[in-house]
N, C-alpha and C positions, 0 to 999 in steps of 0.2 A: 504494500500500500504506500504510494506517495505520501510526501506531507502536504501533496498540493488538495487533496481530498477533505483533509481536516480544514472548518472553518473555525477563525476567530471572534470571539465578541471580543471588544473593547469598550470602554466609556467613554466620555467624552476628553477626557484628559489623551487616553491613547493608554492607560491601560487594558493591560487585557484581563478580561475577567470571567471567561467560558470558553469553552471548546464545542463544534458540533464536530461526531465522528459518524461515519456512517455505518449502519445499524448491525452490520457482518462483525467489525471490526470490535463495534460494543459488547456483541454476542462474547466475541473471544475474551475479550477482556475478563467478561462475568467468568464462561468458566473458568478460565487461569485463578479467578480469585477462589472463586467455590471449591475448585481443586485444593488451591494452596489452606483453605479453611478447613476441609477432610484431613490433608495429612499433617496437621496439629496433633491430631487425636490416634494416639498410636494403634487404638483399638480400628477405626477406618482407617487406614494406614496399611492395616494388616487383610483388612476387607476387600480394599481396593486392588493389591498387589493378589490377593488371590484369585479376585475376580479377573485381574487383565490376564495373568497365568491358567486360568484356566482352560482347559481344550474340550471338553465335553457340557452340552450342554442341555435342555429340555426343549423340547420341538413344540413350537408355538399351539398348536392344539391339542399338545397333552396341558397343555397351560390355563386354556382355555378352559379344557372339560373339569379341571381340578377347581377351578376359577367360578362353576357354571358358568361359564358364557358363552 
Protein backbone atom coordinates (compact mmCIF):
# COMPACT_ATOMS: atom_id res chain seq x y z
CA UNK A 1 0.00 0.00 0.00
CA UNK A 2 1.30 3.48 -0.97
CA UNK A 3 1.37 6.29 1.44
CA UNK A 4 -0.26 8.07 -1.28
CA UNK A 5 -3.77 6.09 -0.34
CA UNK A 6 -3.72 7.34 3.30
CA UNK A 7 -5.55 10.74 3.64
CA UNK A 8 -4.76 13.41 6.13
CA UNK A 9 -6.98 15.74 8.28
CA UNK A 10 -5.29 18.75 9.59
CA UNK A 11 -6.64 21.85 11.39
CA UNK A 12 -6.56 24.89 10.43
CA UNK A 13 -3.11 25.66 11.88
CA UNK A 14 -1.68 22.61 9.45
CA UNK A 15 -1.62 20.24 12.18
CA UNK A 16 -2.47 17.03 11.51
CA UNK A 17 -4.92 15.51 13.56
CA UNK A 18 -6.46 12.16 11.74
CA UNK A 19 -5.62 9.73 9.29
CA UNK A 20 -8.25 8.11 6.66
CA UNK A 21 -6.83 4.55 5.64
CA UNK A 22 -8.62 2.43 3.43
CA UNK A 23 -10.88 -0.20 4.92
CA UNK A 24 -8.60 -3.53 3.72
CA UNK A 25 -5.71 -1.83 5.35
CA UNK A 26 -7.87 -1.15 8.69
CA UNK A 27 -9.01 -4.69 8.53
CA UNK A 28 -5.36 -5.77 8.93
CA UNK A 29 -4.41 -3.58 11.26
CA UNK A 30 -7.59 -4.86 13.72
CA UNK A 31 -6.32 -8.37 13.32
CA UNK A 32 -2.54 -7.63 13.85
CA UNK A 33 -3.96 -6.13 17.11
CA UNK A 34 -6.46 -8.85 18.06
CA UNK A 35 -3.78 -11.39 17.32
CA UNK A 36 -1.19 -9.46 19.32
CA UNK A 37 -4.10 -9.39 22.38
CA UNK A 38 -4.48 -13.56 22.16
CA UNK A 39 -0.90 -14.20 22.55
CA UNK A 40 -0.73 -12.01 25.89
CA UNK A 41 -2.49 -14.96 27.37
CA UNK A 42 -0.33 -17.98 27.34
CA UNK A 43 -3.25 -20.20 27.73
CA UNK A 44 -4.43 -18.65 23.76
CA UNK A 45 -1.19 -18.75 22.92
CA UNK A 46 -1.05 -22.26 23.21
CA UNK A 47 -4.71 -22.59 21.43
CA UNK A 48 -3.69 -20.61 18.78
CA UNK A 49 -0.36 -22.52 17.99
CA UNK A 50 -2.37 -25.80 18.17
CA UNK A 51 -4.83 -24.80 16.18
CA UNK A 52 -2.54 -23.35 13.14
CA UNK A 53 -0.52 -26.80 13.64
CA UNK A 54 -3.12 -28.75 13.36
CA UNK A 55 -3.66 -31.04 10.19
CA UNK A 56 -6.92 -32.84 10.63
CA UNK A 57 -9.98 -31.45 10.94
CA UNK A 58 -14.04 -31.91 11.11
CA UNK A 59 -15.91 -31.76 7.77
CA UNK A 60 -18.30 -28.93 7.66
CA UNK A 61 -21.45 -31.02 7.81
CA UNK A 62 -20.46 -33.25 10.59
CA UNK A 63 -20.43 -29.63 12.03
CA UNK A 64 -23.45 -28.97 11.10
CA UNK A 65 -25.54 -32.04 12.09
CA UNK A 66 -23.61 -31.86 15.63
CA UNK A 67 -24.73 -28.08 15.52
CA UNK A 68 -28.54 -29.02 14.34
CA UNK A 69 -28.40 -27.12 11.50
Amino acid sequence: MSPSTLQYISDETGEVKAVIVPIELWREIESEKETAYLLESVVMKKRLLDAKNREEGIPLEVVREKLGI
